[in-house]
PDB file of N, CA, C and O in Angstrom:
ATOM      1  N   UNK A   1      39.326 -87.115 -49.614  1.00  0.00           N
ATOM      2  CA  UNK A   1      39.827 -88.211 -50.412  1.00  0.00           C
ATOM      3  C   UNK A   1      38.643 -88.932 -51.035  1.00  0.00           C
ATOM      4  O   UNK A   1      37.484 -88.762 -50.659  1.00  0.00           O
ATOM      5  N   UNK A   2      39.032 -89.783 -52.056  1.00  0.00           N
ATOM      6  CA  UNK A   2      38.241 -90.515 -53.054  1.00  0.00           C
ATOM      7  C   UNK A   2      38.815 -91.295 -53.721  1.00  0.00           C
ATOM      8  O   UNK A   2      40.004 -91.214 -54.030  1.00  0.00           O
ATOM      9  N   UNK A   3      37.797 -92.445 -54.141  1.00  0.00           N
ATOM     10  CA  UNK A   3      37.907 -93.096 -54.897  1.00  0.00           C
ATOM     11  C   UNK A   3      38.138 -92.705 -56.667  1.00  0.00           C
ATOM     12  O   UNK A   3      37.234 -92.134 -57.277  1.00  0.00           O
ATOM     13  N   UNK A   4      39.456 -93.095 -57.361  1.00  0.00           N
ATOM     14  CA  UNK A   4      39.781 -92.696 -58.516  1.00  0.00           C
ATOM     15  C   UNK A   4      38.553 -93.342 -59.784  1.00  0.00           C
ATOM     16  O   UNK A   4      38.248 -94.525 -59.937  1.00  0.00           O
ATOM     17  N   UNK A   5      38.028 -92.159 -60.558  1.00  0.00           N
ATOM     18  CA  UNK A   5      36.629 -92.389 -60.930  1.00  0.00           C
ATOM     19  C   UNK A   5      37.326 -93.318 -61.853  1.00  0.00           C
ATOM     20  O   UNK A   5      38.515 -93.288 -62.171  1.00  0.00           O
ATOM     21  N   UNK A   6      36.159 -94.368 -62.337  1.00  0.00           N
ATOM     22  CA  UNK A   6      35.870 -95.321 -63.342  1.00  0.00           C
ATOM     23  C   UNK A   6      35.782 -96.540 -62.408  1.00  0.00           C
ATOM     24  O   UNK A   6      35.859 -97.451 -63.232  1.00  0.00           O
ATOM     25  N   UNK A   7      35.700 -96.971 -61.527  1.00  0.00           N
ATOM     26  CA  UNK A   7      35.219 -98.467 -60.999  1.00  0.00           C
ATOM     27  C   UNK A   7      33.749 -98.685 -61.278  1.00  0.00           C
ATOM     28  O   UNK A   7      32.838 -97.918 -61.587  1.00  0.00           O
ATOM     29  N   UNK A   8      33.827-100.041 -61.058  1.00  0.00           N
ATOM     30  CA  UNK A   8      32.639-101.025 -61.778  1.00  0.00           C
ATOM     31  C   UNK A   8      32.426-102.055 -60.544  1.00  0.00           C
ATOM     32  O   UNK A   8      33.099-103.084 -60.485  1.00  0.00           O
ATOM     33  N   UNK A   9      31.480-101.736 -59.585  1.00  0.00           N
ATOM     34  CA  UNK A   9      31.349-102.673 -58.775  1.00  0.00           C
ATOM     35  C   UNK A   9      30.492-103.839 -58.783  1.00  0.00           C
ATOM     36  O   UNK A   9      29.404-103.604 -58.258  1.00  0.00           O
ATOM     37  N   UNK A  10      30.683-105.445 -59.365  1.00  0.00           N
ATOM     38  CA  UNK A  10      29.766-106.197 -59.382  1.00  0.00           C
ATOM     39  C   UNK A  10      29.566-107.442 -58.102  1.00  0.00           C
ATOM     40  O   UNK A  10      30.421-107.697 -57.254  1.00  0.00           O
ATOM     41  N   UNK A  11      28.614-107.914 -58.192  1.00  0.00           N
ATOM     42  CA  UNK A  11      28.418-108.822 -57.300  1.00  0.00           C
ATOM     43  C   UNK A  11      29.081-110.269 -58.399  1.00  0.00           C
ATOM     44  O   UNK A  11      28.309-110.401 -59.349  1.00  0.00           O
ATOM     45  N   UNK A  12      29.863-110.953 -58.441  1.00  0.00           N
ATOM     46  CA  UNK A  12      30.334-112.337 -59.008  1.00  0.00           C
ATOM     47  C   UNK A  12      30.444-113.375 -58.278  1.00  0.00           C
ATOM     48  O   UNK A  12      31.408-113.252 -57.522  1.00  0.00           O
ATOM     49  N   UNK A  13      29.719-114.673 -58.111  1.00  0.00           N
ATOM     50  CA  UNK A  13      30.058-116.138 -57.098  1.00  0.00           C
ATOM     51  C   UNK A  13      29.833-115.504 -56.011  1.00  0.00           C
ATOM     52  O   UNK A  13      30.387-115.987 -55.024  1.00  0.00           O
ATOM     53  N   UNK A  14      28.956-114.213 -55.783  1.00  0.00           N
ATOM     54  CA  UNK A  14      29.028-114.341 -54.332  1.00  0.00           C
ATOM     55  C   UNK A  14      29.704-113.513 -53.767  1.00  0.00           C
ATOM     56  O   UNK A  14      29.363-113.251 -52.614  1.00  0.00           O
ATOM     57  N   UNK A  15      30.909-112.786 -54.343  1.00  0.00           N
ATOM     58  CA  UNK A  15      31.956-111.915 -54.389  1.00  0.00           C
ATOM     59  C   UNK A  15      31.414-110.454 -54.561  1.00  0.00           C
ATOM     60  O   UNK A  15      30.537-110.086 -55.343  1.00  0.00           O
ATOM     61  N   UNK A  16      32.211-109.606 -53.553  1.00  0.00           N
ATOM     62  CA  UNK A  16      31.637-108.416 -54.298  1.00  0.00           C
ATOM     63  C   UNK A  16      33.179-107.751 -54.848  1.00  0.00           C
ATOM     64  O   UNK A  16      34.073-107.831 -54.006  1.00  0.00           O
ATOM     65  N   UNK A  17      33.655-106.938 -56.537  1.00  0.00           N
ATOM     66  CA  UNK A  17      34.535-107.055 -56.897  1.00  0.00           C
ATOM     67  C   UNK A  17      34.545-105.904 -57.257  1.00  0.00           C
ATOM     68  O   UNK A  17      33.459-105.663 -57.785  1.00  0.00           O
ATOM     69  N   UNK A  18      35.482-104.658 -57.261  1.00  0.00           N
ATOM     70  CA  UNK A  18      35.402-103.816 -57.987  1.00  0.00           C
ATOM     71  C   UNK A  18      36.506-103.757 -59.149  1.00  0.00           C
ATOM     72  O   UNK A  18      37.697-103.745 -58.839  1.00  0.00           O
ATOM     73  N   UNK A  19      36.116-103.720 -60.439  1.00  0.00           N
ATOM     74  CA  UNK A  19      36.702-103.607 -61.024  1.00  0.00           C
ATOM     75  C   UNK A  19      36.779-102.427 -62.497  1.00  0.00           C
ATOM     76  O   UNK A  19      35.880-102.002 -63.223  1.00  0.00           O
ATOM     77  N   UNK A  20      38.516-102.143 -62.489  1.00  0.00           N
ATOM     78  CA  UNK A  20      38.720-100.565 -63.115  1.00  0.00           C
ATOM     79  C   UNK A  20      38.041-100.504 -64.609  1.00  0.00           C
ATOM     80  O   UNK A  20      37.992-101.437 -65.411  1.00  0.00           O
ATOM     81  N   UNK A  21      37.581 -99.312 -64.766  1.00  0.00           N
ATOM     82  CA  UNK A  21      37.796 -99.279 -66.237  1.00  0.00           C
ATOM     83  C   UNK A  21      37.912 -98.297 -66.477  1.00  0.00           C
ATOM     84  O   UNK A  21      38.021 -97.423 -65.617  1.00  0.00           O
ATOM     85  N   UNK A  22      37.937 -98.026 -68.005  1.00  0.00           N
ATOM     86  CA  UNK A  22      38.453 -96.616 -68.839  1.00  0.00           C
ATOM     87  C   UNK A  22      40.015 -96.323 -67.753  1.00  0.00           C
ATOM     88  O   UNK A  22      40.844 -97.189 -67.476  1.00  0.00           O
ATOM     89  N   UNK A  23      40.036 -95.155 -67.397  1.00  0.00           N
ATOM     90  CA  UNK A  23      41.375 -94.455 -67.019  1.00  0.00           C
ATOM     91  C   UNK A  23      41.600 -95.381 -65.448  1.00  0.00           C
ATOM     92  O   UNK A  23      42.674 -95.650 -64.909  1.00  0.00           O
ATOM     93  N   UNK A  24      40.768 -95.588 -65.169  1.00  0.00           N
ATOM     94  CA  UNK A  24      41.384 -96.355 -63.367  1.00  0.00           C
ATOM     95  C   UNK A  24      41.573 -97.902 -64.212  1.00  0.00           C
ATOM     96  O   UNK A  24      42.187 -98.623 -63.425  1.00  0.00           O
ATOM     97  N   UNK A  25      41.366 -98.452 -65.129  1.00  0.00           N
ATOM     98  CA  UNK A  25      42.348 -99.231 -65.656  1.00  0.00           C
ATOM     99  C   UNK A  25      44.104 -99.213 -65.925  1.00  0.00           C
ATOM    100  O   UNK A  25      44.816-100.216 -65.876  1.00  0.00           O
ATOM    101  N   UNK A  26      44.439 -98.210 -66.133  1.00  0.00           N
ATOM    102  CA  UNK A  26      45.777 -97.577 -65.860  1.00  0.00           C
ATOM    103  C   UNK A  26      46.311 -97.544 -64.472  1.00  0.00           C
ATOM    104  O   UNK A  26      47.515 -97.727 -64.291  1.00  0.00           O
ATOM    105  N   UNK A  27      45.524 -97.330 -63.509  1.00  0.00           N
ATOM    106  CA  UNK A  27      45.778 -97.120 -62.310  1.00  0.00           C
ATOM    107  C   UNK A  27      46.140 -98.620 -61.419  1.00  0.00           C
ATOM    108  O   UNK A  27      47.107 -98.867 -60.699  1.00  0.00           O
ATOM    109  N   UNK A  28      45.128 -99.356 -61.734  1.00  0.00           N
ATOM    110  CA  UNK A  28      44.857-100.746 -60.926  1.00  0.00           C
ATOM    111  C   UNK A  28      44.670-101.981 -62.233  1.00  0.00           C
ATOM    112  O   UNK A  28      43.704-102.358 -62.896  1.00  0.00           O
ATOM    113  N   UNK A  29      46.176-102.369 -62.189  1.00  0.00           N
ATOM    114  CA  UNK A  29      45.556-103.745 -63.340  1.00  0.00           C
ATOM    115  C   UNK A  29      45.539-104.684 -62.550  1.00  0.00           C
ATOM    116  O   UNK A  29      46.563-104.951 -61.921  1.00  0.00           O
ATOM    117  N   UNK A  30      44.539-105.317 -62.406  1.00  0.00           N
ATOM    118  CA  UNK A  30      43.091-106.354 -61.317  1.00  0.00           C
ATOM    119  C   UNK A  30      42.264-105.920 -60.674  1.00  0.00           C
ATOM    120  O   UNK A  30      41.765-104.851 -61.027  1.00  0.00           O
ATOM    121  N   UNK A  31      41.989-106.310 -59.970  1.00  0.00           N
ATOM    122  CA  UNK A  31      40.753-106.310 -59.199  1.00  0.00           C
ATOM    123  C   UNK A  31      40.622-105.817 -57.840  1.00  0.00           C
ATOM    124  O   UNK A  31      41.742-105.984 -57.357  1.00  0.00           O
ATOM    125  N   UNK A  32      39.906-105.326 -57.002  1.00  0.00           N
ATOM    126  CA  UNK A  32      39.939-105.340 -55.855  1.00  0.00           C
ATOM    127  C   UNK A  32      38.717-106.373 -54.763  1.00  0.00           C
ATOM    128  O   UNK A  32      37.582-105.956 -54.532  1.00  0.00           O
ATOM    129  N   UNK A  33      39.021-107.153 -54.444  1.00  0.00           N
ATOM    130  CA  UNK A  33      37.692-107.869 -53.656  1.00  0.00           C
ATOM    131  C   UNK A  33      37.110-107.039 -52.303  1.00  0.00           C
ATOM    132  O   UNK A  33      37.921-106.580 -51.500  1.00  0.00           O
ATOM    133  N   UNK A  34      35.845-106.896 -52.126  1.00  0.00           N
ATOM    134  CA  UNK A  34      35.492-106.594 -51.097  1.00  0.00           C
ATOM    135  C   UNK A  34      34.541-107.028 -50.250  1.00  0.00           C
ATOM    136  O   UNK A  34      33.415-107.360 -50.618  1.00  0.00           O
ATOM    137  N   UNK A  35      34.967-107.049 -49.012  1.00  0.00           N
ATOM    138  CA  UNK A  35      34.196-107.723 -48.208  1.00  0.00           C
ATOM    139  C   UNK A  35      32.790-106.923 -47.897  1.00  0.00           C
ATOM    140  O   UNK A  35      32.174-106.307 -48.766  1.00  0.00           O
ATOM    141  N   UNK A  36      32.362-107.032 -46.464  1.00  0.00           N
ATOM    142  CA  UNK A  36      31.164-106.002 -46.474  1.00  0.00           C
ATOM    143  C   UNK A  36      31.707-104.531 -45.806  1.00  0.00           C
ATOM    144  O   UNK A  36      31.326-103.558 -46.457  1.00  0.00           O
ATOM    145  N   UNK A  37      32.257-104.321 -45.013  1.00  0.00           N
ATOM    146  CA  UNK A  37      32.653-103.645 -44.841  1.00  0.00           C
ATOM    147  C   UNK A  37      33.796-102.660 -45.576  1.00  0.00           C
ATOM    148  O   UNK A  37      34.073-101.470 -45.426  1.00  0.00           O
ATOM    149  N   UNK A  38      34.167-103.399 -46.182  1.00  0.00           N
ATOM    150  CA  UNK A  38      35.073-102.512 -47.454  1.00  0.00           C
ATOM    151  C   UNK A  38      34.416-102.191 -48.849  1.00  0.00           C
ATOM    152  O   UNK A  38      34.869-101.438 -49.711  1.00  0.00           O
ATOM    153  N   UNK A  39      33.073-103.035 -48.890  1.00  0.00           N
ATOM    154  CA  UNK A  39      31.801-102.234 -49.834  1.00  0.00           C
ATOM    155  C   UNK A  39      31.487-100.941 -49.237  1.00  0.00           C
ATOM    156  O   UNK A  39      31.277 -99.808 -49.671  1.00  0.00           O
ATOM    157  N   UNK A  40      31.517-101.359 -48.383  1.00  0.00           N
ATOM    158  CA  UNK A  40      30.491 -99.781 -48.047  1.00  0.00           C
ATOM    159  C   UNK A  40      31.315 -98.832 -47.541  1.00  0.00           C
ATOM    160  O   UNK A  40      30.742 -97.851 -47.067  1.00  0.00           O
ATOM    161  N   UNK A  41      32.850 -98.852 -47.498  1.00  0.00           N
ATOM    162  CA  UNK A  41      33.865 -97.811 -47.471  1.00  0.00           C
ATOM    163  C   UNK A  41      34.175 -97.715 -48.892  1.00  0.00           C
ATOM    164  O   UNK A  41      34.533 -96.551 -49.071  1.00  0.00           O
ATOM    165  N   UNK A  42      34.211 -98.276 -49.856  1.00  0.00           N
ATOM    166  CA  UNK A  42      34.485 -98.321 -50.933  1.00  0.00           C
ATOM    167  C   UNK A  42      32.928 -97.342 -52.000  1.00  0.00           C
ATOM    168  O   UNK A  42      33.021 -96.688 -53.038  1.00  0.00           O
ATOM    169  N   UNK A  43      32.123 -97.550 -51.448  1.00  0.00           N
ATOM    170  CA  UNK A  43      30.542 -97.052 -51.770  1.00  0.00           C
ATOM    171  C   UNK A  43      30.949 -95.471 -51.687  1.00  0.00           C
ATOM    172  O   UNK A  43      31.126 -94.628 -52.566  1.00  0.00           O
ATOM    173  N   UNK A  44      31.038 -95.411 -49.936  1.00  0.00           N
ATOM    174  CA  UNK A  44      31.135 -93.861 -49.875  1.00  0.00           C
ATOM    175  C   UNK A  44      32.221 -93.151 -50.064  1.00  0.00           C
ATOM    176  O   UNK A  44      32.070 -91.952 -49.828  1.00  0.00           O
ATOM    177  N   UNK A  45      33.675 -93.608 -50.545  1.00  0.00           N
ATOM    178  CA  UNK A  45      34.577 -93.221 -51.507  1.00  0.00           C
ATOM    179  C   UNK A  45      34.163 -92.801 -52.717  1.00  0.00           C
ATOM    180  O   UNK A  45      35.081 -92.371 -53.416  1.00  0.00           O
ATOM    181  N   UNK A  46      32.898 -92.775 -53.286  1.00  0.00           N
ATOM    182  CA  UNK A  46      32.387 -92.286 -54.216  1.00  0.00           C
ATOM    183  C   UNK A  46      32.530 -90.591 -54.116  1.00  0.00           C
ATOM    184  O   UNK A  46      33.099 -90.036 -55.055  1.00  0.00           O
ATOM    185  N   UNK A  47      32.169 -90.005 -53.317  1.00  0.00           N
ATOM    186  CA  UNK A  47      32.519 -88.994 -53.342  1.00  0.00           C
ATOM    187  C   UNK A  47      33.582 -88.527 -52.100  1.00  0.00           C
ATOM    188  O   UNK A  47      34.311 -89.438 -51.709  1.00  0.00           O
ATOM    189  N   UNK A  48      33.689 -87.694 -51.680  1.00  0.00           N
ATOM    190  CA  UNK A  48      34.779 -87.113 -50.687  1.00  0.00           C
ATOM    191  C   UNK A  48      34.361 -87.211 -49.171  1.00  0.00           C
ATOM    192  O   UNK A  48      33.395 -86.855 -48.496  1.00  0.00           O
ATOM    193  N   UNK A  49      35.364 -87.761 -48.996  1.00  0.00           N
ATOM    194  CA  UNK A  49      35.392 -88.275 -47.494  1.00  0.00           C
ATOM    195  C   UNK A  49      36.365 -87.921 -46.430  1.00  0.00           C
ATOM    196  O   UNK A  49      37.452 -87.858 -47.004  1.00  0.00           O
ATOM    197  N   UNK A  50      36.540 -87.632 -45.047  1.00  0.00           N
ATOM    198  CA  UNK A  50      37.493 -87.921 -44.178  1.00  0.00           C
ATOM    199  C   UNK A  50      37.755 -89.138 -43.395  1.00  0.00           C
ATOM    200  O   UNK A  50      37.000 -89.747 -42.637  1.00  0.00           O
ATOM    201  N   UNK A  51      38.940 -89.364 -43.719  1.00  0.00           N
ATOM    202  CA  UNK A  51      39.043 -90.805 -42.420  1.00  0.00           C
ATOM    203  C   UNK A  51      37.980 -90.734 -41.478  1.00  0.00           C
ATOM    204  O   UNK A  51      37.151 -91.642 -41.416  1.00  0.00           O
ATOM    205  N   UNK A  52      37.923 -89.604 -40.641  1.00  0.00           N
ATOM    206  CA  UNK A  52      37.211 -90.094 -39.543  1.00  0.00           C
ATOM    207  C   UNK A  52      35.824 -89.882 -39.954  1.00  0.00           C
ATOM    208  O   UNK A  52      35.013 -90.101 -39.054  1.00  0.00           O
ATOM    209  N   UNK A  53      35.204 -89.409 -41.389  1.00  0.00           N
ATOM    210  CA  UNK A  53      33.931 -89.973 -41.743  1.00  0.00           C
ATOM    211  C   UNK A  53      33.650 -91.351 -41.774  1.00  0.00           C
ATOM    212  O   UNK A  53      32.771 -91.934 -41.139  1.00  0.00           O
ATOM    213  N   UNK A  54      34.667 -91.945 -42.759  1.00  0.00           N
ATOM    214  CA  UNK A  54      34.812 -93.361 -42.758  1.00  0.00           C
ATOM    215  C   UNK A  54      34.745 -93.869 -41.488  1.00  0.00           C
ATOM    216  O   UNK A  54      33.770 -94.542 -41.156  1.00  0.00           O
ATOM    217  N   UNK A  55      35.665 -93.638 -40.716  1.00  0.00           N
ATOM    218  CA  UNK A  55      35.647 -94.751 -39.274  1.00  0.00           C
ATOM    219  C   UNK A  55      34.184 -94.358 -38.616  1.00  0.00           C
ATOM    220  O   UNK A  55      33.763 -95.174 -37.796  1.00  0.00           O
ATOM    221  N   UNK A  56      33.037 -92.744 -38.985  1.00  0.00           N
ATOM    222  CA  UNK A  56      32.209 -93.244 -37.959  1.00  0.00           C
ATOM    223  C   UNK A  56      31.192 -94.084 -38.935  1.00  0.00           C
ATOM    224  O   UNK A  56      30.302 -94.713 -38.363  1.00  0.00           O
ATOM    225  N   UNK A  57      31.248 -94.132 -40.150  1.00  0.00           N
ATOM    226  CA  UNK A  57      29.888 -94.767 -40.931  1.00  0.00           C
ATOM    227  C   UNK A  57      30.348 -96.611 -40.132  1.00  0.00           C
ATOM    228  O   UNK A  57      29.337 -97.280 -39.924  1.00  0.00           O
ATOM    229  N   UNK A  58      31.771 -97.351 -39.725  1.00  0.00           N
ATOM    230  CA  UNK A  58      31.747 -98.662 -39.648  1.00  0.00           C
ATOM    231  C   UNK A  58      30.986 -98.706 -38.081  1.00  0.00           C
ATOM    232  O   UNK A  58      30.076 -99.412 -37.646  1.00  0.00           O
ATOM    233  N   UNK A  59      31.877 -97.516 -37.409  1.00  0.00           N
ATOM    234  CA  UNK A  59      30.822 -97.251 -36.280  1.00  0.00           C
ATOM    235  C   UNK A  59      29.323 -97.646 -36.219  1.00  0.00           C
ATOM    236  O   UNK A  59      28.668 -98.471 -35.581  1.00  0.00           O
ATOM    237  N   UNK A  60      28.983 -96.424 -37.432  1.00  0.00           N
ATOM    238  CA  UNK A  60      27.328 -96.679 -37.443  1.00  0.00           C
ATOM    239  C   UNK A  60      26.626 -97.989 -37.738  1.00  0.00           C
ATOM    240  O   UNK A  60      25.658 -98.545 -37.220  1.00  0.00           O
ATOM    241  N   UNK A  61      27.513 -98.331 -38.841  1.00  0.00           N
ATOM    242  CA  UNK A  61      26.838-100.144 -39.267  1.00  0.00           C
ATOM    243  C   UNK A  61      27.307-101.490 -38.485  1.00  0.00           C
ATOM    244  O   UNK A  61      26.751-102.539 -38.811  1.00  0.00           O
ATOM    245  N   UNK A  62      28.206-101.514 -37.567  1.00  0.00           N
ATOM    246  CA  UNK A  62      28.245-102.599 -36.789  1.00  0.00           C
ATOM    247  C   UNK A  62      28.950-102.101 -35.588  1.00  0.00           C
ATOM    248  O   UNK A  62      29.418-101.031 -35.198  1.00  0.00           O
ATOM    249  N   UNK A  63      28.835-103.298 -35.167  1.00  0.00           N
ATOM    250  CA  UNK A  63      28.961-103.376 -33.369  1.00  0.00           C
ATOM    251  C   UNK A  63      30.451-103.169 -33.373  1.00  0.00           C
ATOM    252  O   UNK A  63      31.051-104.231 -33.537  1.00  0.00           O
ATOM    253  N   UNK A  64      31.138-102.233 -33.257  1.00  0.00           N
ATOM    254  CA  UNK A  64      33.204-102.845 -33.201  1.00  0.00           C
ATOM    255  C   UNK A  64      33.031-101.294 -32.474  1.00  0.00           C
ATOM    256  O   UNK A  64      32.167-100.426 -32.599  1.00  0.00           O
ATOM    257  N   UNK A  65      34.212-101.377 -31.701  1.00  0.00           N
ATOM    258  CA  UNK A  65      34.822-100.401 -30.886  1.00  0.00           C
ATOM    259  C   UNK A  65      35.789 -99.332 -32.023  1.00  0.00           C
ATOM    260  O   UNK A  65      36.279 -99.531 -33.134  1.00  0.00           O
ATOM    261  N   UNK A  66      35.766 -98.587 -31.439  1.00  0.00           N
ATOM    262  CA  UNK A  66      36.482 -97.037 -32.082  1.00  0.00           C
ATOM    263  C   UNK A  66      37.808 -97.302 -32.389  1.00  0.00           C
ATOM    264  O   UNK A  66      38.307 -96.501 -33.180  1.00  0.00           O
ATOM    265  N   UNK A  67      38.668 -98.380 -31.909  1.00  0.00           N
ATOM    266  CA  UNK A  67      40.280 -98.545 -32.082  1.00  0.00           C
ATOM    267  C   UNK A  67      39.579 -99.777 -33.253  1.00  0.00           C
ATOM    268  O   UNK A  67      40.399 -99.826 -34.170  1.00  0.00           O
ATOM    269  N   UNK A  68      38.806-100.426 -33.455  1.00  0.00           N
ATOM    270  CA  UNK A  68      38.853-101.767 -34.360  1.00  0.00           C
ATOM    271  C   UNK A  68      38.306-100.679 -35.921  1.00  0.00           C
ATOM    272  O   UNK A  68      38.946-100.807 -36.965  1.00  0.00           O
ATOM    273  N   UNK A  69      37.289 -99.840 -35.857  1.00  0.00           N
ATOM    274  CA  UNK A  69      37.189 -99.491 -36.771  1.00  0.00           C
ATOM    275  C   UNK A  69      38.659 -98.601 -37.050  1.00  0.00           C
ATOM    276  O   UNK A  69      39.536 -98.981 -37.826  1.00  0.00           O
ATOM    277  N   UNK A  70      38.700 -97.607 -36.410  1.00  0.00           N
ATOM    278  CA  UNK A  70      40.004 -96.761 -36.758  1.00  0.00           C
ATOM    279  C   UNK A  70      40.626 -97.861 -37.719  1.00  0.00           C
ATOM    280  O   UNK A  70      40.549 -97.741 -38.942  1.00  0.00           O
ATOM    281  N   UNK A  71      41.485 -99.354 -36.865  1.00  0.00           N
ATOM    282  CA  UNK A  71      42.042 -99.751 -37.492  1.00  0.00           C
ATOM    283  C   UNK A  71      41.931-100.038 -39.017  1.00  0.00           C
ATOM    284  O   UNK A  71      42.625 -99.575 -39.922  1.00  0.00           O
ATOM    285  N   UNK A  72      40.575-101.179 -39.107  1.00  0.00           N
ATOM    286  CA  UNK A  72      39.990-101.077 -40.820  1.00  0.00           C
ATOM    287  C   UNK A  72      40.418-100.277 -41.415  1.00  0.00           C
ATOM    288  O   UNK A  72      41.367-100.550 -42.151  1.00  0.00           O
ATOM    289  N   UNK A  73      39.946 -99.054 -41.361  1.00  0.00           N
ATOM    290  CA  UNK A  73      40.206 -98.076 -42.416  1.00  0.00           C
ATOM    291  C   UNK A  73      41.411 -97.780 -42.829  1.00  0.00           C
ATOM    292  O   UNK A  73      41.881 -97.628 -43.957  1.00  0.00           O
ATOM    293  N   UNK A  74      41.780 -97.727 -41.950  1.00  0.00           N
ATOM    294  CA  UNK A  74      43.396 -97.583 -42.059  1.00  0.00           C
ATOM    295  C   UNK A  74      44.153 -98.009 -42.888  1.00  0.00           C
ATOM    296  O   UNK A  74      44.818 -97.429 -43.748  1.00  0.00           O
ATOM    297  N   UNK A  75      43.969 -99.851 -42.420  1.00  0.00           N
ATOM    298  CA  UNK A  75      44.208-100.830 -43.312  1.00  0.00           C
ATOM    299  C   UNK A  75      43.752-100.715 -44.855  1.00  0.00           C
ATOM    300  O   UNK A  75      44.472-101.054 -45.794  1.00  0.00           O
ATOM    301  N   UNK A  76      42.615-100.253 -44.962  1.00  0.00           N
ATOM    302  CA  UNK A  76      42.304-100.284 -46.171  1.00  0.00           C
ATOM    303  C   UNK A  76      42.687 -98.917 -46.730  1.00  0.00           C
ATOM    304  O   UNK A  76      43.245 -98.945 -47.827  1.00  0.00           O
ATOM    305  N   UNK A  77      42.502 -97.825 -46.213  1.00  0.00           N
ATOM    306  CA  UNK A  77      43.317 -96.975 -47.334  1.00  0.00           C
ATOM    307  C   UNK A  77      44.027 -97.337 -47.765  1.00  0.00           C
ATOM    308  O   UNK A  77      43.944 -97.526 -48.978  1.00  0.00           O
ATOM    309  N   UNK A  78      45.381 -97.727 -46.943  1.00  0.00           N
ATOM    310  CA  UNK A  78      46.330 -98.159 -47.138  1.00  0.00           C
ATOM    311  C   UNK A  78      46.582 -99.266 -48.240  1.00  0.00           C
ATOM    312  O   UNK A  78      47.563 -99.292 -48.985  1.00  0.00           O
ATOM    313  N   UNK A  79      45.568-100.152 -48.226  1.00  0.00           N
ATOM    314  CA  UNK A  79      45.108-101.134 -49.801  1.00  0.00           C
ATOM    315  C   UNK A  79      45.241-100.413 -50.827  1.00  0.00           C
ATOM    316  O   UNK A  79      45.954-100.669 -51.798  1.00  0.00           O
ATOM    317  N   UNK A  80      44.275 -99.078 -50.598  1.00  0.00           N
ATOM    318  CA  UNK A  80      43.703 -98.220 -51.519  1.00  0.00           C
ATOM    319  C   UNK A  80      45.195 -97.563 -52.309  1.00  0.00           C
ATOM    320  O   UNK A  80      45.869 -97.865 -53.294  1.00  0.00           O
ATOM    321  N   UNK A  81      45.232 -96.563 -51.295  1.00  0.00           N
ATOM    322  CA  UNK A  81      46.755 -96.055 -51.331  1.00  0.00           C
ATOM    323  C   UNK A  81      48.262 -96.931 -52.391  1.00  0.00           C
ATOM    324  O   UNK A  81      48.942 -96.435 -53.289  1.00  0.00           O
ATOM    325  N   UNK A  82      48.312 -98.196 -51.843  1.00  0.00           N
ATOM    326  CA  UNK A  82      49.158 -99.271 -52.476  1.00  0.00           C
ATOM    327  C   UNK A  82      49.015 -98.861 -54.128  1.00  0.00           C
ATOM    328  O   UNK A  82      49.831 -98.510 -54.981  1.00  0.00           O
ATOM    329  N   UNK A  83      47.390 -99.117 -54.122  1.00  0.00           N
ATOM    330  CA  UNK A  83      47.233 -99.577 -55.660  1.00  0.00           C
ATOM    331  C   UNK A  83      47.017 -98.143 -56.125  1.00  0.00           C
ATOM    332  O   UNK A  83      46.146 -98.103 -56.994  1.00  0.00           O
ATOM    333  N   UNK A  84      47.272 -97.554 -55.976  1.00  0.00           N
ATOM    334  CA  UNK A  84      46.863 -96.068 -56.631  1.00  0.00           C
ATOM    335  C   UNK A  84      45.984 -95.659 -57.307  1.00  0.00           C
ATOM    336  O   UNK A  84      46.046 -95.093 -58.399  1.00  0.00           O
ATOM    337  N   UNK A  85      44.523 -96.113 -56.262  1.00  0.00           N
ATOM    338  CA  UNK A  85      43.484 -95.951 -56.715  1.00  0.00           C
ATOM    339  C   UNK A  85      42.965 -94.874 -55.641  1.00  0.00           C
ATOM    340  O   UNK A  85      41.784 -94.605 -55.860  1.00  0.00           O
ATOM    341  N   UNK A  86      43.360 -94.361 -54.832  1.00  0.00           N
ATOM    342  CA  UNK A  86      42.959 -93.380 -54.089  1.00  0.00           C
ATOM    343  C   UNK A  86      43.012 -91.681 -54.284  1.00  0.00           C
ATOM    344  O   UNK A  86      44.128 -91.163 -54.330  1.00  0.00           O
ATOM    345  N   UNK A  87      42.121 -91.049 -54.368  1.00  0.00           N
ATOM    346  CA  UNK A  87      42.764 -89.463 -54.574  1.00  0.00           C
ATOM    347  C   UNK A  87      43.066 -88.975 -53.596  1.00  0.00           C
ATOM    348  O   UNK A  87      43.058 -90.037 -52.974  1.00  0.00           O
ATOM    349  N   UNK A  88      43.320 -88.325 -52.923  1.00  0.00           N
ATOM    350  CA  UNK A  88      43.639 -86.880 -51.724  1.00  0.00           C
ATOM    351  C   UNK A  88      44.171 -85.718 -51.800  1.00  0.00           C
ATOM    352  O   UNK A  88      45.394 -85.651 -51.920  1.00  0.00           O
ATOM    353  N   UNK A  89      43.628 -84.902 -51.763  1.00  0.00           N
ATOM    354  CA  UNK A  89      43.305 -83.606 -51.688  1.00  0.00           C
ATOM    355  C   UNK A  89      44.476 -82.815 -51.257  1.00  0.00           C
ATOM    356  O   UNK A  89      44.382 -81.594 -51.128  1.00  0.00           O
TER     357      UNK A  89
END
């Protein structure tokens, strides 16, 4: 799975925001906010990933147990998924 190409990730107020353009404008009209941890699931959605790649990179970058990351991701595909900005294979 992946992120549907054309996002634009900027830093704004402090915010980190991704926002669509060209054809993932069609896909997602607004924005997505991200925290830090959904930057850097959102980062390596750049190219192709498995869930449980994702759950071990939150692993690797902070202190949370294996059921708290599982969960995140989850949650956030599932963001992802909503807005139909996600690919899968």
């Amino acid at each position: 799975m992946r992120i549907v190409p054309g996002f634009v990730v900027r830093q704004i107020a402090g915010e980190t925001i991704a926002i669509p353009a060209g054809p993932a404008a069609r896909q997602l009209s607004g924005l997505l906010a991200l925290n830090g941890s959904g930057k850097l699931l959102f980062d390596l959605l750049q190219s192709e990933q498995t869930e449980q790649s994702l759950v071990q990179a939150l692993l690797d970058h902070y202190e949370i147990d294996a059921a708290t990351a599982q969960a995140d991701v989850t949650e956030f595909l599932q963001t992802l998924r909503s807005n139909g900005v996600l690919q899968e294979h």
